[in-house]
C-alpha positions in Angstrom: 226.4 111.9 3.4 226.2 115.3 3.0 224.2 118.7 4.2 220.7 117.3 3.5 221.1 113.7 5.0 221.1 111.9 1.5 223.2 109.5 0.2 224.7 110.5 -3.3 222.8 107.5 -4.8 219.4 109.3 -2.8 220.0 112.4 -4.1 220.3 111.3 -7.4 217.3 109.5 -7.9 215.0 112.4 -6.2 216.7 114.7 -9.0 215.9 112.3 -11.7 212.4 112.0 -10.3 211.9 115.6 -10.1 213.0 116.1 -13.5 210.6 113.4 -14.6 207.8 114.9 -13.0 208.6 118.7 -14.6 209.0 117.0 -17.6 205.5 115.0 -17.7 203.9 118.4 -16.5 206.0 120.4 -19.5 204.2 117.6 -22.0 201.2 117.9 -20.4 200.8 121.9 -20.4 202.5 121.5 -24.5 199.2 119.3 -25.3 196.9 121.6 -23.8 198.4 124.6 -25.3 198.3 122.8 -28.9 195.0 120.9 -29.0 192.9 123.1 -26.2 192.1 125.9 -28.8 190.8 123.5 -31.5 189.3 120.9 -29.4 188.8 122.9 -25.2 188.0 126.6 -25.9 187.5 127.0 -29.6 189.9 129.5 -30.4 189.5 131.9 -27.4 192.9 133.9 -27.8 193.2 134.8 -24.1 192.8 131.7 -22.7 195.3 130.0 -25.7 198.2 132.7 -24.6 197.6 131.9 -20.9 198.2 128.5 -21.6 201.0 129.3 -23.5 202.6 131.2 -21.2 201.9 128.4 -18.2 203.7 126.1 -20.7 206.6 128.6 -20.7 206.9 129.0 -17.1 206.3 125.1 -16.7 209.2 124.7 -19.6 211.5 126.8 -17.3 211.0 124.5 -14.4 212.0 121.8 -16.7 214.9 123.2 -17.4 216.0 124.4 -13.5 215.2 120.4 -12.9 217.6 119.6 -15.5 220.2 121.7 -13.9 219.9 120.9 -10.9 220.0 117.0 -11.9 223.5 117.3 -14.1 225.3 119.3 -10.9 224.2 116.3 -9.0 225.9 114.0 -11.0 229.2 113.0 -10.7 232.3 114.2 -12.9 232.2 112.0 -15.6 228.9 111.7 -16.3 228.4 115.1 -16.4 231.1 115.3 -18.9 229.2 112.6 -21.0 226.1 114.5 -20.9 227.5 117.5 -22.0 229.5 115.7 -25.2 225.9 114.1 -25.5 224.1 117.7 -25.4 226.8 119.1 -27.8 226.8 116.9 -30.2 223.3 116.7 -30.3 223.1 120.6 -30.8 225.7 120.8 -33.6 224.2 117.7 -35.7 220.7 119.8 -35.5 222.4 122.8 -36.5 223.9 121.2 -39.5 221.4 118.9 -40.7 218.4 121.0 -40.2 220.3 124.1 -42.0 220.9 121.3 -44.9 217.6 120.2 -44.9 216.2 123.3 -45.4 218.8 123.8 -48.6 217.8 121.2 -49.9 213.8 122.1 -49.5 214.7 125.6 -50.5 216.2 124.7 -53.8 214.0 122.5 -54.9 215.6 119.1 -54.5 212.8 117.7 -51.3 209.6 118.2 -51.6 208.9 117.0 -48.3 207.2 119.4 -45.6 209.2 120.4 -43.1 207.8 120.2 -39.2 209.2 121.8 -36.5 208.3 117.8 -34.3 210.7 116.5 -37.0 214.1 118.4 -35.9 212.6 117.6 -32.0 212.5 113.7 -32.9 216.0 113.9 -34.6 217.7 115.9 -31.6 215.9 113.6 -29.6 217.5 110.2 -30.7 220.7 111.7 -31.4 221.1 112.5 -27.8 219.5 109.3 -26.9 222.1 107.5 -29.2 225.2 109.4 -28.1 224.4 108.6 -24.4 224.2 105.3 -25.0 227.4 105.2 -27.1 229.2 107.1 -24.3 227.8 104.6 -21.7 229.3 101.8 -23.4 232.6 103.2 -24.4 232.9 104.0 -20.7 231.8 100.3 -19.7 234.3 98.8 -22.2 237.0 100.9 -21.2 236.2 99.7 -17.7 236.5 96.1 -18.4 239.5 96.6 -20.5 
């Protein structure tokens, strides 16, 4: 046990919760901020840049959660979640920037979208976890 009374395990899961709960409020603030001038307020720009600006703040809290959930973790899974977030950064880097060549010269004719490079980033850190996870497990039983 340490300072606060929890258990590593206890600690761990009221992080994750945490996060979970900043993160549901971060989508939920997002879908206001996107649909609420077309379909809330009709184009009102005050209230669309306060709710911008709530998503921000909401967004940072996200993040502090996230913080605060990887130094809760323990040494090596830290260490996978960071390969995992690295990874994930550089393949967006150099497959969005090769995308865009490609629409730029001609060769796609697809529209780009900024939800498509979310989605991508999204399962590539979703797949290299799970890589990660069971390299560690095989090693383990090895």
């Amino acid at each position: 046990m340490n300072q606060t009374g929890l258990t590593f395990k206890q600690r761990n899961k009221q992080n994750t919760l945490n996060l979970a709960k900043w993160t549901v409020a971060w989508l939920l603030t997002l879908a206001i901020a996107s649909f609420g001038p077309h379909f809330l307020w009709q184009d009102q720009t005050v209230i669309t840049v306060a709710a911008i600006v709530i998503n921000i703040l909401v967004g940072v809290m996200m993040i502090l959660a996230n913080k605060r959930q990887l130094q809760g973790m323990d040494e090596l899974q830290q260490r996978i979640q960071l390969n995992a977030m690295g990874i994930t950064l550089g393949a967006s880097l150099v497959f969005g920037l090769a995308y865009s060549l490609l629409q730029s010269s001609g060769l796609v004719h697809f529209n780009e979208d900024i939800s498509h490079l979310v989605l991508f980033m999204g399962m590539t850190y979703l797949v290299c976890i799970l890589v990660m996870n069971k390299q560690l497990n095989d090693e383990d039983e090895a």
